[in-house]
N, C-alpha and C positions, 0 to 999 in steps of 0.2 A: 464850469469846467471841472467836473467830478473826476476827483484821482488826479487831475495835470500837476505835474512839477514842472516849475518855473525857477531857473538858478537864479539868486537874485544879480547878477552882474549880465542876463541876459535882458533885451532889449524890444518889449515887445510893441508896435506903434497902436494908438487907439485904432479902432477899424479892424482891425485883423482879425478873423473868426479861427481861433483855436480848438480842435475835437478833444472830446473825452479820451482822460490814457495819455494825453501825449505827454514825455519826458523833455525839457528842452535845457539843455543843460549850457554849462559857462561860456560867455561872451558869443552867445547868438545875437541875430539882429532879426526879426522884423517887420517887413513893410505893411504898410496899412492897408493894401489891397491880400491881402497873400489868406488865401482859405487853406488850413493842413489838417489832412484828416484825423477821422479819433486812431488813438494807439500807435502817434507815430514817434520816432528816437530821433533828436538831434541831437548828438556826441559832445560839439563845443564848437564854437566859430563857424558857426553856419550861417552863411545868409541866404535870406529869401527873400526877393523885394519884385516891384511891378506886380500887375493883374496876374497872381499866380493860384495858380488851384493846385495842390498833392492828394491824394486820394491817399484811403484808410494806413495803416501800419507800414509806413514809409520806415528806413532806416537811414539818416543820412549823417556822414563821418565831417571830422574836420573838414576846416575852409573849401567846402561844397557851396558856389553860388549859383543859384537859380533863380531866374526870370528877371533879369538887370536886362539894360539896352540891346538894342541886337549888335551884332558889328558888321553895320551897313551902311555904310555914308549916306544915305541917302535917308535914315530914319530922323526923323523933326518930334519928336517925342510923342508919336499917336498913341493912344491907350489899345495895343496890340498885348497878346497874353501867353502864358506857357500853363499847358496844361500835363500834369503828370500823371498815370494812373494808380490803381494800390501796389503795396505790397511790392515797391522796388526798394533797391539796394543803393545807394547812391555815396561811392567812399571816395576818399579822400581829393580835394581839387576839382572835382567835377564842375562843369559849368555847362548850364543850359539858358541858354537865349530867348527872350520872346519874338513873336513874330514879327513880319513888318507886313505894310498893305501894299507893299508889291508884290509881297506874296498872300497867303493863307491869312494872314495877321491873328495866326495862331502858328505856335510849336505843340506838340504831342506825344505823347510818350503814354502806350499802351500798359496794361496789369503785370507785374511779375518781373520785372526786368531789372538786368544787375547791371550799372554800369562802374566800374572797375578807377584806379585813380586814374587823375587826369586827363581822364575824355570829356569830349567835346558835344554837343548836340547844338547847331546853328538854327538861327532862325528859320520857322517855317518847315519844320525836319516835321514827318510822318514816324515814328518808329512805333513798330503792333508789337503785342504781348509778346511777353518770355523772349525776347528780344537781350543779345549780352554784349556790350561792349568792352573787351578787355584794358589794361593800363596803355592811357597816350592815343586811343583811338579819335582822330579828326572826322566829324562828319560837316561838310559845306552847306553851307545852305541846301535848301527844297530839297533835299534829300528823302528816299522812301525807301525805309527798311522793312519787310517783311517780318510774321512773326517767327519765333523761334532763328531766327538769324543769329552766329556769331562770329564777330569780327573782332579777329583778334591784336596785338598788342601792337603799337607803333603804327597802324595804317591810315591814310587817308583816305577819306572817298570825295571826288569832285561833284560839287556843284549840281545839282539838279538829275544825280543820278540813281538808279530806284538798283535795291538790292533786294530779290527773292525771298520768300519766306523760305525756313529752311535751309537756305544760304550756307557758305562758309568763307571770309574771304580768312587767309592767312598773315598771317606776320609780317610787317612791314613792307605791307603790298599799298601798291599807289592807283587806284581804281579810279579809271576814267570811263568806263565805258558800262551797262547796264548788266546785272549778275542774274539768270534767271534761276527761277525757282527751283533748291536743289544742289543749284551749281556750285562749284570750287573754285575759287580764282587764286594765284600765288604770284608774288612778283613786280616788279617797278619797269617798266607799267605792267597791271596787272592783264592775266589770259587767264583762260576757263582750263583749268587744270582733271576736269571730270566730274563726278560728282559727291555729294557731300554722305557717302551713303551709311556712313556711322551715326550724325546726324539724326535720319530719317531712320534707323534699326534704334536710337536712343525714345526718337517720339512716337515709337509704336507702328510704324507700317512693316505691314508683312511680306514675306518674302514675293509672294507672287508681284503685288505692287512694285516694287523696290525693281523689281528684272524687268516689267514693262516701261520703267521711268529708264532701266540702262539704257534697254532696246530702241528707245524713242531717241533720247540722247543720242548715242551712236549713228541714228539713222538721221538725227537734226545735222549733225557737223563730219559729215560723209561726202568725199571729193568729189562722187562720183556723178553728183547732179547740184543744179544752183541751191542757194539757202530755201531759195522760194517752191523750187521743187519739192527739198528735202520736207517743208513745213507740210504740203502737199500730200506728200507719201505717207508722212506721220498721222495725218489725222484721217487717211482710208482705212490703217493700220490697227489706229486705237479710237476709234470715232467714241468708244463708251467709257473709255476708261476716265476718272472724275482728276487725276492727279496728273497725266499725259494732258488731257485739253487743258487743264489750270497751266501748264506749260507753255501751249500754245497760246494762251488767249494772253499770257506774260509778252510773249514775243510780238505776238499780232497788235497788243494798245501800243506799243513803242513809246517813247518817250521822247526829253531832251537828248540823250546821250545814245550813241552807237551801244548794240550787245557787245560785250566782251565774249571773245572767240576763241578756240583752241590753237596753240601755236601748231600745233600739228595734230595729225589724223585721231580721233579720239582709242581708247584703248579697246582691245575686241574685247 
């Protein structure tokens, strides 16, 4: 372990594959399954424990625990895992769960992603790269976040519901129902408040794109014909475009959970 600093009041168990570079500083713990990639930062009081994998240059703050029991009554101690990828941000209180084998009997957590104090990531969650969870953020189980998604501080999202890549949900919104790619949601319980289109101008799509995602939008949650029509008319509309069908093909797998809808007509 070339270059690791090890505080000597931190806790490391035999087994544990530690990377070149890593810093692991006062009253860490851990587990003897736990692989953490090279060049990664633990602060102080971090734990890691179960079948846990971090990829490269992780940063993780105080009493951050990752890969302990899931909180599923129904889990009997299976050797289920959490897997993380490089190069996230993981501060203060964070806690991320392994899976269980009634679901995925994995958790995931894609490259680049920041999760903020006190978020949550439940067992068997999906979250893709550059993915941001703000302070207090609940994710329930089976959950599937999209990359580039951020949801922000004090929200929940229910149980087996998939959030768009792209995404935005807002501030202390209570999300029960599925957030397509793009979309805004705001609100307890939370509705599709438009789209995310600061977002999508921060990850580089260009304006032409950005107007055919309104226009589709617009014409998805339009009074004037059923959902199944509007899905219909959109994809005569834009049969080529690669960002409209990543749309529809969100809406056409459907999920466990209803799409979250506009309370009212969307904006011109």
């Amino acid at each position: 372990m070339a270059d690791t600093i090890i505080h000597p009041s931190a806790v490391v168990e035999a087994g544990a594959s530690i990377g070149e570079g890593c810093e692991i500083g006062p009253f860490c713990h851990i587990g003897p399954q736990v692989v953490l990639g090279a060049n990664s930062r633990l602060r102080s009081h971090v734990v890691l424990w179960g079948n846990t994998i971090i990829g490269d240059g992780a940063q993780i703050w105080p009493f951050a625990s990752l890969g302990h029991a899931p909180q599923h009554l129904k889990y009997r101690g299976e050797d289920t895992r959490l897997v993380i990828g490089r190069n996230c941000l993981v501060r203060e209180h964070v806690t991320m769960n392994a899976g269980t084998v009634q679901g995925r009997s994995e958790t995931t957590v894609g490259d680049d992603c920041a999760f903020f104090t006190g978020s949550h990531v439940a067992h068997d969650c999906v979250v893709g790269r550059n993915v941001t969870l703000i302070n207090n953020v609940m994710l329930a189980g089976h959950c599937t976040v999209g990359e580039y998604a951020t949801i922000a501080g004090g929200s929940g999202i229910h149980q087996f519901t998939r959030v768009g890549h792209h995404a935005y949900v807002g501030g202390l919104a209570a999300v029960e129902g599925d957030v397509i790619p793009f979309g805004m949601v705001l609100g307890n319980r939370a509705y599709l408040s438009g789209l995310n289109v600061i977002g999508m101008k921060r990850a580089g799509f260009n304006r032409d794109a950005i107007r055919n995602v309104r226009r589709a939008y617009r014409m998805l949650f339009s009074d004037d014909l059923t959902f199944k029509e509007n899905i219909d008319e959109v994809q005569t509309e834009f049969p080529d475009d690669p960002l409209v069908q990543d749309l529809l093909a969100f809406i056409r797998a459907g999920g466990d959970r209803a799409l979250c809808f506009p309370r009212h007509a969307p904006p011109a």
